[in-house]
C-alpha positions in Angstrom: 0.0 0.0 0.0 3.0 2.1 1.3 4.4 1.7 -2.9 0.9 2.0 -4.3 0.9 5.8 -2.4 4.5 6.6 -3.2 3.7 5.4 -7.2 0.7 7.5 -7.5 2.8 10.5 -5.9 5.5 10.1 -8.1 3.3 10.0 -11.2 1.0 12.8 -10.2 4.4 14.5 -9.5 5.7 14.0 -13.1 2.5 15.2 -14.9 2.5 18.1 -13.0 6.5 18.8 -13.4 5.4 18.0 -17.8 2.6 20.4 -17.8 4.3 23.2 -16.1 7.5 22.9 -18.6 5.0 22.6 -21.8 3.2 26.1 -20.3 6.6 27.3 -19.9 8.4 26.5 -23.2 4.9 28.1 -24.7 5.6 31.4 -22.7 9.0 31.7 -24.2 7.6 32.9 -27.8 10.7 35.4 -29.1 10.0 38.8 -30.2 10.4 39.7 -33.6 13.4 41.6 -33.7 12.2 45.3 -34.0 14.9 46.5 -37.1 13.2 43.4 -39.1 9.3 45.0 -38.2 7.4 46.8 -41.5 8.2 46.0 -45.1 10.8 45.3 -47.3 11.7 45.3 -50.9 13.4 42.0 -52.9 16.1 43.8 -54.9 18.1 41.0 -56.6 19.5 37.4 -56.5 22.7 36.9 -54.9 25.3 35.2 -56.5 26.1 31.9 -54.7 27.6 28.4 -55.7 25.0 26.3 -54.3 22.0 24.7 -56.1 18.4 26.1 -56.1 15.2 24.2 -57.3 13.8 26.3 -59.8 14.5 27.8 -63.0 16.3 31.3 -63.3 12.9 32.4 -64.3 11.6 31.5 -61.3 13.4 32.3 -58.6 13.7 36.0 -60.8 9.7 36.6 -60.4 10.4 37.8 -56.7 12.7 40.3 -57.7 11.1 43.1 -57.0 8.0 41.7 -54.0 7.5 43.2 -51.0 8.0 40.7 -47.8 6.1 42.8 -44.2 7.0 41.7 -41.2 5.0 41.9 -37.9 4.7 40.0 -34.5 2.3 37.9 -35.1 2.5 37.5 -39.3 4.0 38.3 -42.2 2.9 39.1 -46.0 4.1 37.9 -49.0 2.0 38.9 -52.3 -0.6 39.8 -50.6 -0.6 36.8 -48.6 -1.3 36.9 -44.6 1.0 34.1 -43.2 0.6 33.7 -39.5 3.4 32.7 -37.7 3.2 30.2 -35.0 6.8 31.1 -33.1 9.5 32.8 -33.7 13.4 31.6 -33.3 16.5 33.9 -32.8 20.3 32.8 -33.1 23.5 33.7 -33.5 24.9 31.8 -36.8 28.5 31.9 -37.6 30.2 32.1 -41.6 31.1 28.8 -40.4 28.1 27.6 -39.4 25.8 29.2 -42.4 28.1 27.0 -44.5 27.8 23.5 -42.9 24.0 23.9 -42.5 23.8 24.7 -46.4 25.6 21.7 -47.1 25.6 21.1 -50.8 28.4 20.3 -52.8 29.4 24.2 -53.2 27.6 25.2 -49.9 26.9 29.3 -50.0 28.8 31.2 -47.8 28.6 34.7 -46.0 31.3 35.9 -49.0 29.1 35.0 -51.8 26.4 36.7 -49.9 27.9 39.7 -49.6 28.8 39.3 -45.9 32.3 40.7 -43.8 31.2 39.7 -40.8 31.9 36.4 -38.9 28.5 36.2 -37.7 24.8 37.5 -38.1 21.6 37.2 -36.4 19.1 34.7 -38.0 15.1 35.2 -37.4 13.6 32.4 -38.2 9.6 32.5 -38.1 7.9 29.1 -38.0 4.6 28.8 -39.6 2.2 26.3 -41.4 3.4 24.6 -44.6 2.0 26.9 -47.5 2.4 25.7 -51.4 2.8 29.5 -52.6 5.7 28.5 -54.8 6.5 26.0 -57.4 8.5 23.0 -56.1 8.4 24.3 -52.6 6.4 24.9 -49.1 8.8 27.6 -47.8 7.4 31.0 -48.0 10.2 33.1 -48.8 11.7 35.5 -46.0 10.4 32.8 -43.4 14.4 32.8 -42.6 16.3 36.2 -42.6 19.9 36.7 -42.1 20.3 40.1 -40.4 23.2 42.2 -42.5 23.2 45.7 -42.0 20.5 48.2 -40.8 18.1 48.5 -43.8 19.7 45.0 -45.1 18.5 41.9 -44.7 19.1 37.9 -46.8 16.2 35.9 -47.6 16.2 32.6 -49.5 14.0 30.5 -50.8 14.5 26.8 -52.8 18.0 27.2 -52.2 18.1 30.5 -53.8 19.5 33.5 -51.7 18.2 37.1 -52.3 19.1 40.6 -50.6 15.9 42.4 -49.1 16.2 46.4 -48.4 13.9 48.1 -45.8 11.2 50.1 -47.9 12.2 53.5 -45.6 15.5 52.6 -47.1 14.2 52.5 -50.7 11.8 55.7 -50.0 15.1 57.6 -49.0 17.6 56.8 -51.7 14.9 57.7 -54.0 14.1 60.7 -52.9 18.1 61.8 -52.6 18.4 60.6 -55.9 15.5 62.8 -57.3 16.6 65.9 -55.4 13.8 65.8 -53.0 15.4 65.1 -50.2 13.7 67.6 -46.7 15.9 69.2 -44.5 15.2 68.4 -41.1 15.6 71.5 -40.1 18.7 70.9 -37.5 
């Protein structure tokens, strides 16, 4: 009886300890990163030696979408995705390079990269068939470059994103209009 008590314990012990970490991994949802929030521009492929899955024609018809990022969802061509989590790391050149593994794996270099490291946002969401040969929904994993720069890929194909204030700027320096702020 004393065993029967103790058992019961135990096991009432252990369901309580595995519901309490499943709440608490479930409170530990990231925040996007707040440089990646509002929307962003596909400007062109980058170069790199690893293979893709389309065609050049393809993987060129993003060239030129808009990816817009928020905490709960994103939007690609018009599409609301909802994201279930979001992830947040530290990935080395390294790193990038083993995970890519392909016979010529992409690196940081071919990317356009100095640095020995970047932040990666990745943002976990339902499978989605938006693209030919694939369920990823491009800019689901961002390597954070520069302020106003960000890499996105997509069936093995790597393309460089600038932030539409970045875009809205150059354009307006470019045509003359640029407003003083008065300081």
């Amino acid at each position: 009886m004393l065993f029967a008590r103790f058992g019961q314990r135990f096991w009432m012990a252990a369901l309580f300890a595995a519901v309490s970490s499943c709440t608490v991994s479930t409170a530990r949802a990231e925040q996007l990163p707040a440089s990646l929030r509002g929307t962003w521009r596909i400007t062109r492929i980058l170069p790199t030696t690893n293979s893709g899955c389309w065609t050049r024609e393809q993987a060129q018809s993003l060239v030129g979408t808009t990816l817009t990022y928020g905490q709960s969802s994103m939007r690609w061509r018009g599409g609301l995705v909802p994201l279930e989590d979001i992830y947040t790391r530290v990935v080395s050149a390294e790193d990038f390079s083993k995970e890519n593994a392909a016979p010529q794996p992409a690196s940081f270099a071919q990317l356009g990269v100095r640095a020995a490291e970047l932040v990666e946002v990745d943002m976990q969401h339902e499978d989605a068939a938006v693209l030919p040969a694939s369920t990823e929904i491009p800019g689901d994993s961002v390597l954070m470059v520069a302020p106003g720069r960000i890499v996105v890929s997509a069936c093995g194909v790597y393309y460089e994103a600038t932030h539409a204030k970045s875009l809205e700027r150059a354009s307006l320096a470019r045509s003359g209009h640029v407003r003083s702020s008065g300081r």
